[in-house]
Structure formats: structure tokens, C-alpha cells
C-alpha positions, 0 to 999 in steps of 0.5 A, spaced: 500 500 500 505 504 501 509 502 495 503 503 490 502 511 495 509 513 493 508 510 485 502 514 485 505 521 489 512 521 485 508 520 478 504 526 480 510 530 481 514 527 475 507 528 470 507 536 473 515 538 474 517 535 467 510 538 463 512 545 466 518 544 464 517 545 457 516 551 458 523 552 456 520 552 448 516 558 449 518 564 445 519 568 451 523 567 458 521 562 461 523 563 470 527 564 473 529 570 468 534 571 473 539 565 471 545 565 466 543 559 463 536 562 461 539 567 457 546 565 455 545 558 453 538 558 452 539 552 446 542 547 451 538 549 457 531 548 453 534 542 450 535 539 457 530 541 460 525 537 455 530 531 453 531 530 461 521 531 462 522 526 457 525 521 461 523 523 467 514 523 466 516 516 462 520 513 469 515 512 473 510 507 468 516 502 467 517 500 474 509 498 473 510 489 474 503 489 470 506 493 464 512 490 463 508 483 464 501 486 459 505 490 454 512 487 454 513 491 447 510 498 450 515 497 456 521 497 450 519 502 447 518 507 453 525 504 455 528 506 449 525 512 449 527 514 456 535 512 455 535 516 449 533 522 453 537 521 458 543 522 453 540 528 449 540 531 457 546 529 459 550 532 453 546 539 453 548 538 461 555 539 460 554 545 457 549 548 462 553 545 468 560 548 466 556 555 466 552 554 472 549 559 477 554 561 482 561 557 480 566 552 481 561 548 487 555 548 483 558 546 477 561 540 480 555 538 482 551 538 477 557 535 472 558 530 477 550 527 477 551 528 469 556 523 470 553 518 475 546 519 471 549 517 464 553 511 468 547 508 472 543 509 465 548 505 460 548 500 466 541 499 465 541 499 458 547 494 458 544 489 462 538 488 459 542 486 453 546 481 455 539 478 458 541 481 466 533 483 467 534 483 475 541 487 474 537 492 468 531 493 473 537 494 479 540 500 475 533 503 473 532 504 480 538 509 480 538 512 473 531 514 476 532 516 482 538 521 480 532 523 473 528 524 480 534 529 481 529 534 476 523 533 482 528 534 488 532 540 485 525 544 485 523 542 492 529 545 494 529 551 490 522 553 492 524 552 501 530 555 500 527 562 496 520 561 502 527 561 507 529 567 504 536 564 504 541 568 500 542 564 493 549 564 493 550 560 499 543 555 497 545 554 491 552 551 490 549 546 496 543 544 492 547 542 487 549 537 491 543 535 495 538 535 489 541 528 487 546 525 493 540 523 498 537 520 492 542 515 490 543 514 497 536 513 498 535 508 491 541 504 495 537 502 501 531 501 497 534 496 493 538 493 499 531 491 502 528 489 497 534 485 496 533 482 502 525 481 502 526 478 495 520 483 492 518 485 485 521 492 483 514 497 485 514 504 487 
């Protein structure tokens, strides 16, 4: 009940955070105006921001036991679909992440998930090939929980601009914290539904 609770709730906010997202594509400037990226590289911004939507509204549907059983064809199209995204939004993150708000710290956080989000994904896709499908499943689980990274970014932004707290000191930090709580978090799912032999659900 609780697994099926946190699917519905993380597919909700992975469905709203990556259809806003897309705001990117409109002729205007999309917010915040107030970062570098939006205006001096507005192209690998926008190109990001709706490959990594993509992967990220695509996520939650392929951890569904009854997809992958029902619609094995769909769940492989989906799954194609969201590691192609994952590298068109990796690539144009390289570019974003080298000029990122508020320097050298920032920078390397972001880079640094590019590089654990493209490896996890490889992974999976790896895996699947050589008929590992418990492994693929495994690094499906910590490619997404850093896609997830889109979702836990803005919770951050949004309590550290509610905190008033100045964003030179809150960004470099959140850079960061947007991603490692949830590798480590995808860590402790697995190790327990190792432990209990279950089916990958969220």
C-alpha cells in the first residue's frame, strides 16, 4: 500500500515538474529570468530541460510489474525512449553545468550527477542486453532516482527562496543535495528489497 502511495505521489510530481518544464520552448523567458543559463545558453538549457521531462514523466510507468508483464513491447519502447533522453540531457548538461549559477561548487555538482546519471543509465541499458533483467531493473532504480534529481532540485529551490536564504550560499549546496540523498536513498531501497526478495514497485 505504501509502495503503490509513493508510485502514485512521485508520478504526480514527475507528470507536473517535467510538463512545466517545457516551458523552456516558449518564445519568451521562461523563470527564473534571473539565471545565466536562461539567457546565455538558452539552446542547451531548453534542450535539457525537455530531453531530461522526457525521461523523467516516462520513469515512473516502467517500474509498473503489470506493464512490463501486459505490454512487454510498450515497456521497450518507453525504455528506449527514456535512455535516449537521458543522453540528449546529459550532453546539453555539460554545457549548462560548466556555466552554472554561482561557480566552481555548483558546477561540480551538477557535472558530477551528469556523470553518475549517464553511468547508472548505460548500466541499465547494458544489462538488459546481455539478458541481466534483475541487474537492468537494479540500475533503473538509480538512473531514476538521480532523473528524480529534476523533482528534488525544485523542492529545494522553492524552501530555500520561502527561507529567504541568500542564493549564493543555497545554491552551490543544492547542487549537491538535489541528487546525493537520492542515490543514497535508491541504495537502501534496493538493499531491502534485496533482502525481502520483492518485485521492483514504487
Amino acid at each position: 500500500m505504501i509502495a503503490r502511495l509513493f508510485w502514485v505521489v512521485l508520478m504526480l510530481s514527475a507528470t507536473m515538474v517535467g510538463a512545466v518544464s517545457f516551458r523552456y520552448l516558449s518564445p519568451v523567458v521562461p523563470f527564473p529570468a534571473r539565471l545565466a543559463n536562461v539567457l546565455t545558453h538558452r539552446d542547451a538549457l531548453t534542450i535539457h530541460a525537455c530531453a531530461a521531462s522526457v525521461a523523467l514523466i516516462i520513469g515512473p510507468w516502467q517500474f509498473l510489474p503489470g506493464l512490463r508483464r501486459r505490454r512487454l513491447n510498450l515497456h521497450r519502447v518507453l525504455g528506449r525512449c527514456y535512455a535516449a533522453s537521458v543522453l540528449v540531457g546529459w550532453l546539453a548538461s555539460i554545457i549548462v553545468a560548466l556555466h552554472a549559477q554561482t561557480g566552481a561548487c555548483a558546477a561540480a555538482g551538477f557535472l558530477a550527477l551528469g556523470l553518475c546519471w549517464i553511468t547508472a543509465t548505460f548500466m541499465a541499458v547494458w544489462k538488459i542486453t546481455h539478458g541481466e533483467i534483475a541487474a537492468h531493473r537494479r540500475w533503473m532504480i538509480r538512473s531514476y532516482a538521480l532523473t528524480a534529481a529534476g523533482i528534488t532540485l525544485r523542492i529545494y529551490l522553492g524552501t530555500a527562496l520561502g527561507l529567504q536564504l541568500p542564493f549564493v550560499v543555497a545554491y552551490p549546496i543544492i547542487a549537491w543535495l538535489c541528487w546525493v540523498p537520492n542515490a543514497v536513498g535508491a541504495e537502501i531501497v534496493l538493499r531491502v528489497r534485496q533482502g525481502r526478495k520483492q518485485e521492483v514497485l514504487f
